[in-house]
C-alpha positions as MATLAB code, in Angstrom:
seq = 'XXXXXXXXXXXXXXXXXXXXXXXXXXXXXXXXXXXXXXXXXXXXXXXXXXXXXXXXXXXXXXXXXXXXXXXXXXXXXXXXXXXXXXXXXXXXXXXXXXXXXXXXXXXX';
ca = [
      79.846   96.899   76.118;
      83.280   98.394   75.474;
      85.789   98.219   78.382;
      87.410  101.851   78.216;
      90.000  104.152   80.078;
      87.578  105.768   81.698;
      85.467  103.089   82.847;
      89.007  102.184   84.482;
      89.499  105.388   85.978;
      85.486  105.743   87.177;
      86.042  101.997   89.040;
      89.479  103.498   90.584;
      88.023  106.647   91.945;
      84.804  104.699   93.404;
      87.372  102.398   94.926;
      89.270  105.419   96.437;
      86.181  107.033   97.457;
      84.593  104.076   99.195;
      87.963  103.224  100.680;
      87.881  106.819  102.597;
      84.365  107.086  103.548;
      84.667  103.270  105.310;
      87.719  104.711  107.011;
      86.379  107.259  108.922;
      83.717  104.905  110.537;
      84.234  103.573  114.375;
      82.391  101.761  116.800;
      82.490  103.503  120.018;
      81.372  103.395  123.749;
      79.829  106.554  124.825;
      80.813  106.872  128.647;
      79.367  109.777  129.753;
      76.999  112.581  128.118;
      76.423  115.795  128.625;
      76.371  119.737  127.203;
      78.307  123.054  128.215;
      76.132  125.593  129.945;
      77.649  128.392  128.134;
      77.918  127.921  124.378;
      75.553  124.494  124.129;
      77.794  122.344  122.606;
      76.889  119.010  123.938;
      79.611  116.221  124.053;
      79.999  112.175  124.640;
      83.108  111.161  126.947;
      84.249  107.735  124.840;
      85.406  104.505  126.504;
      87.894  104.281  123.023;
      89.639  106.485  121.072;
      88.570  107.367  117.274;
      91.601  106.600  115.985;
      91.400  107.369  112.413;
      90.093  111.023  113.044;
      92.298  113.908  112.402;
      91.125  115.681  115.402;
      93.956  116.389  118.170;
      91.380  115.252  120.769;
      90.232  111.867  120.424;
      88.377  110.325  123.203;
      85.064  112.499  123.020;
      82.957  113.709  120.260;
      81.486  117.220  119.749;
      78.247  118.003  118.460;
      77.977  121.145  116.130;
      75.015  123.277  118.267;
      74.036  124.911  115.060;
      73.737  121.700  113.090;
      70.122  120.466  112.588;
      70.557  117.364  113.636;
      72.396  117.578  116.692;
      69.673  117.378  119.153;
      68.451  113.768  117.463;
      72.559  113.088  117.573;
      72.292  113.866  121.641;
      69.145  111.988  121.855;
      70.914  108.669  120.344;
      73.728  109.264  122.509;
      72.324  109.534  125.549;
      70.070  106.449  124.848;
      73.359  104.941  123.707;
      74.997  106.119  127.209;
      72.351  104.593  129.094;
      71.175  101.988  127.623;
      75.115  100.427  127.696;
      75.017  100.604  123.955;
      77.898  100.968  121.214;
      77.382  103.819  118.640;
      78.788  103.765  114.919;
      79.513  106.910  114.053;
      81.103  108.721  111.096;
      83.211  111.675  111.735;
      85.686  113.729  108.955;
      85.279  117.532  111.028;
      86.335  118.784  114.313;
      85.038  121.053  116.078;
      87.297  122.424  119.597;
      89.579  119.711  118.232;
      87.635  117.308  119.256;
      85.799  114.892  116.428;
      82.178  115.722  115.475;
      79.636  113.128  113.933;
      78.235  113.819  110.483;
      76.122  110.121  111.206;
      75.648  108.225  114.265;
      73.240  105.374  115.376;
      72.789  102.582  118.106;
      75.226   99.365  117.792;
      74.928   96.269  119.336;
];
């Protein structure tokens, strides 16, 4: 096999790529749970702050009402919440300026 430029460039841009899907990754403590009476967005209250999120709110994560899988997101985090569980979540949107999950699950 040939070593090329663009097998150079193709193992740079999966390196960039990876690099800024890993960085928008936390582990988090949900804190408190719940959902706003009046447009349905539900929310988690976080013990830590996502710090690599762009959002100007930090400390609690929005769920997108109209997304499909919001009410499984809810589900974890409330089962997270009580349970005493961490959550690793992936966020790159806001919504309200506050970070919203495109991927969560159960940690430790």
């Amino acid at each position: 096999m040939k070593f090329t430029l663009k097998h150079l460039l193709m193992g740079i841009a999966w390196l960039v790529v990876s690099m800024n899907v890993s960085a928008s990754i936390e582990v988090v403590t949900p804190i408190g749970v719940s959902c706003d009476s009046g447009d349905g967005t539900c929310f988690a209250i976080l013990r830590e702050s996502l710090a690599r999120s762009n959002c100007t709110h930090k400390k609690q994560l929005r769920l997108n009402p109209d997304s499909k899988g919001s009410k499984g997101q809810y589900s974890a985090l409330l089962t997270a919440f009580m349970g005493g569980k961490r959550i690793r979540v992936k966020t790159e949107a806001c919504i309200q300026d506050h970070p919203t999950p495109d991927w969560l699950y159960i940690t430790d």
